[in-house]
C-alpha positions in Angstrom: 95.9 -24.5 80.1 92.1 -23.3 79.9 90.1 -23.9 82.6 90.5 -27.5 83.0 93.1 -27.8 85.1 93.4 -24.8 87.2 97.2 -23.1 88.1 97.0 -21.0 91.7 100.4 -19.9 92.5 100.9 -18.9 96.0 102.9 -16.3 97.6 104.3 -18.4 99.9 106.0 -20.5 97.4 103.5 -23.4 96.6 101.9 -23.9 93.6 97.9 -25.7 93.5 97.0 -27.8 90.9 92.9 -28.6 90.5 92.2 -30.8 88.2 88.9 -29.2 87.3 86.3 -31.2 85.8 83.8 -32.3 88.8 81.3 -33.8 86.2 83.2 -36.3 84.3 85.0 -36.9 87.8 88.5 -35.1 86.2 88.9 -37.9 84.3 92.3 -37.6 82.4 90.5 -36.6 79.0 92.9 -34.9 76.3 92.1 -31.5 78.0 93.1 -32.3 81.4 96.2 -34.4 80.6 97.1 -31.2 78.3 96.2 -28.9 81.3 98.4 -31.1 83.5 101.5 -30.7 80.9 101.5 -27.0 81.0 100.8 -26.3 84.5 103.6 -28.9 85.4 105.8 -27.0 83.2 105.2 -23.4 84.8 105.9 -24.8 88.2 109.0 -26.4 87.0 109.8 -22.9 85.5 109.1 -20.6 88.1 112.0 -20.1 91.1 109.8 -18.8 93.0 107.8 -21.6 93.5 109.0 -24.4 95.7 106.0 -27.3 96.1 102.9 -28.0 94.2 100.2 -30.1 95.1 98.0 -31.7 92.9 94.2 -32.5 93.8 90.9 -32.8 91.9 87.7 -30.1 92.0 84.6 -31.5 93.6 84.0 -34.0 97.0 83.5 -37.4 94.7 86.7 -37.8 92.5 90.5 -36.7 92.8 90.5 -38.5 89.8 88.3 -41.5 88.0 90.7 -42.4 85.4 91.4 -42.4 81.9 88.8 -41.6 79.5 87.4 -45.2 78.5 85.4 -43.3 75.6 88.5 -41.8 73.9 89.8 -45.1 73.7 86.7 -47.0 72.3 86.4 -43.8 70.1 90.2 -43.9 69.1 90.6 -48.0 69.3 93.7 -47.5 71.4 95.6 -50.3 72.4 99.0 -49.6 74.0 99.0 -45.9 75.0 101.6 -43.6 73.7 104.3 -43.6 76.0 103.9 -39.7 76.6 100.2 -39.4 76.6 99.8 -39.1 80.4 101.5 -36.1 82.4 103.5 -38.4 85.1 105.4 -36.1 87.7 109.7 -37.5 87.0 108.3 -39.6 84.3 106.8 -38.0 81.3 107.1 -34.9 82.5 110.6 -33.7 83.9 110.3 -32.1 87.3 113.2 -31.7 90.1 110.6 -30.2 93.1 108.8 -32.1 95.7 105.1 -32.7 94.9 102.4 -33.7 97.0 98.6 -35.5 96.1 96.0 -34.3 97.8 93.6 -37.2 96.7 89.6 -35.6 97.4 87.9 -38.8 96.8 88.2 -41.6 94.0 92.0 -41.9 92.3 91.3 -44.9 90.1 93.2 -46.3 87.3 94.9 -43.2 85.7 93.7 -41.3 89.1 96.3 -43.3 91.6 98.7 -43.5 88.6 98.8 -39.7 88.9 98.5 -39.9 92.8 101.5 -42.4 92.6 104.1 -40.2 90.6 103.9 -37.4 93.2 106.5 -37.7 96.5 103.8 -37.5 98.7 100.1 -37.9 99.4 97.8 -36.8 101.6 94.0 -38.5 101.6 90.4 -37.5 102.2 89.5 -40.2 104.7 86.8 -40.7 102.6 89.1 -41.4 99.7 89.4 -44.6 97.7 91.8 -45.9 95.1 92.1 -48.7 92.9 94.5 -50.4 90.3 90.9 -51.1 88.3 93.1 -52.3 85.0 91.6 -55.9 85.4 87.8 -55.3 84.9 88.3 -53.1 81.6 91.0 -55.4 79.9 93.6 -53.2 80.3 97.0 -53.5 82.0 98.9 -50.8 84.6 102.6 -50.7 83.3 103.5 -47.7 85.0 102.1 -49.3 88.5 105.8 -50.9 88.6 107.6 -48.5 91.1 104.6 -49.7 93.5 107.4 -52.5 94.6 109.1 -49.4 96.1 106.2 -48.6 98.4 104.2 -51.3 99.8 104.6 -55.3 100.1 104.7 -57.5 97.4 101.7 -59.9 98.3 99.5 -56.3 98.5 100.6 -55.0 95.5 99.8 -58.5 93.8 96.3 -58.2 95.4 95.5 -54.9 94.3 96.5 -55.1 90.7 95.3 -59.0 90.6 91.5 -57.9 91.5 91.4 -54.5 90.7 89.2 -53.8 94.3 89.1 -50.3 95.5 91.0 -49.7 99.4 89.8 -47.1 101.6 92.3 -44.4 102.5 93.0 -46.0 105.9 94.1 -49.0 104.6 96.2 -46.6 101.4 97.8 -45.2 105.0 98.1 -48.6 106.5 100.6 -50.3 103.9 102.0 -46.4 103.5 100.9 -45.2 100.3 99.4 -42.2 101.9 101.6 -40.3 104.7 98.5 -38.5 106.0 95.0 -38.6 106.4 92.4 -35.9 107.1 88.8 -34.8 107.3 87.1 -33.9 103.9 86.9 -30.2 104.5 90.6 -30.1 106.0 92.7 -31.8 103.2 93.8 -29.2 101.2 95.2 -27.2 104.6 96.5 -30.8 105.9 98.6 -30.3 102.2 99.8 -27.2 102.5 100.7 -27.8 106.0 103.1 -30.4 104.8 104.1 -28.3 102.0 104.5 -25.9 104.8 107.3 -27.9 106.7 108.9 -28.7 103.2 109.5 -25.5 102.9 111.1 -24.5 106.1 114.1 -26.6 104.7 116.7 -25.1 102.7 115.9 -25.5 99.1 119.1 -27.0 98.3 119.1 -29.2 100.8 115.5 -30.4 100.1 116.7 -31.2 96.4 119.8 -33.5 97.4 117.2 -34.7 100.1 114.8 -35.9 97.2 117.4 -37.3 94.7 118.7 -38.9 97.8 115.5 -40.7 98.4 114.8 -41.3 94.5 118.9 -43.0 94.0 118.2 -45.5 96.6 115.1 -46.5 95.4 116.8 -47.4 91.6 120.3 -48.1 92.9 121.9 -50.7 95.3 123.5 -49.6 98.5 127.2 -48.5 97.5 126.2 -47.5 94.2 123.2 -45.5 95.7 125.5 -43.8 98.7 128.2 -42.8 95.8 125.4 -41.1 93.8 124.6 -39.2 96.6 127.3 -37.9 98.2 128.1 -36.5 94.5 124.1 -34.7 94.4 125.0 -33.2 97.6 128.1 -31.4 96.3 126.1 -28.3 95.1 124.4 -28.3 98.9 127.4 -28.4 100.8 129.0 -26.0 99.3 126.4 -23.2 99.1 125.8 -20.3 101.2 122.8 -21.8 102.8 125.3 -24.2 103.7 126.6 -21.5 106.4 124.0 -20.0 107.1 122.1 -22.8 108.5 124.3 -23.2 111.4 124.7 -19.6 112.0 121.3 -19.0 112.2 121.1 -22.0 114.6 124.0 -20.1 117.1 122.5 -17.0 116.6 119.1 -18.4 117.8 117.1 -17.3 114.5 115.2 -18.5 111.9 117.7 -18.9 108.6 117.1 -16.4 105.7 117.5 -19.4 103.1 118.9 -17.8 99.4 118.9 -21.1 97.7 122.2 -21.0 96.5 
């Protein structure tokens, strides 16, 4: 993946993603999106690794966008449906991701920002739908709907005006906030509590969020009573409750 986006797998079982280029504030150029692809791919391929988070190099920008000169230079009008690397979208993922957003996730940036399961914001981060003041349009904004009210969705993507990370963690788009130089450990102490979960139990937990977000109520509660199958019925499954009588901490095998 070069040195654009940078891969720093962890011995405890998360993975960092960095989107790596400060100066064009990690605008999602054809080397970063390419980046993104293959380090997405080595987390989804490596067992050992549990949760990534994904966050930008530098103070200014998590992300600014996409490139705006690619597509003058290329004419682009509607964007291939796989040119951006979209966590359970485009690119095919079954962890738990977190965005550690550094500063500006515009455009492309929150898109990005969006697609992870969780965020966690700079409080002196900003994001913007900015679609509306470059004559483009924000498709993939869609699952919004899912996240915060409809009148403050329509406002955001209607005027394209940036929000401060406060208000991102007032209407819940963000489920944490902290100090500049503390994000990326206010990150991987969420990543942190993921992990103390049973892995199997953390992956019905996440389908279980993601079915009743597509489905309606019955059809969302038989879905996931049939992804928790595999949970129920694996050693962990025992374990978890022994451990608990026993007055330990569970030695999770993740099967």
């Amino acid at each position: 993946m070069g040195d654009a986006v940078l891969f720093d797998a962890r011995d405890d079982g998360i993975a960092i993603i960095t989107l790596n280029r400060p100066d064009t504030r990690n605008a999602l150029s054809r080397e970063i999106r390419a980046g993104l692809f293959d380090a997405w791919e080595r987390f989804e391929r490596s067992p050992e690794l549990r949760v990534a988070i994904l966050t930008g190099a530098g103070e200014k920008a998590f992300c600014a966008g996409g490139d705006l000169k690619e597509m003058v230079e290329t004419g682009m009008k509607v964007p291939p449906r796989d040119m951006f690397p979209q966590p359970y979208d485009t690119v095919e993922l079954s962890k738990p991701t977190i965005a550690a957003v550094n500063g500006v996730a515009f455009a492309g940036g929150w898109m990005i920002a969006q697609a992870c399961d969780l965020c966690v914001a700079s409080t002196s981060a900003k994001f913007a739908v900015t679609e509306v003041k470059v004559g483009r349009s924000s498709p993939w904004a869609a699952p919004l709907i899912h996240m915060i009210p409809q009148r403050i969705m329509m406002e955001i993507l209607l005027t394209g005006k940036p929000i401060s990370a406060q208000r991102a963690y007032e209407i819940g788009l963000v489920n944490r906030l902290a100090e500049p130089g503390q994000l990326l450990d206010a990150a991987i102490e969420l990543a942190n509590e993921i992990l103390d979960g049973a892995p199997l139990s953390v992956r019905a937990a996440r389908e279980t969020v993601m079915l009743s977000t597509e489905m309606g109520r019955s059809a969302a509660l038989q879905a996931a009573r049939h992804a928790s199958e595999y949970c129920y019925n694996s050693e962990d499954a025992q374990e978890g409750p022994r451990a608990f009588a026993e007055k330990r901490r569970p030695q999770w095998q993740g099967r």
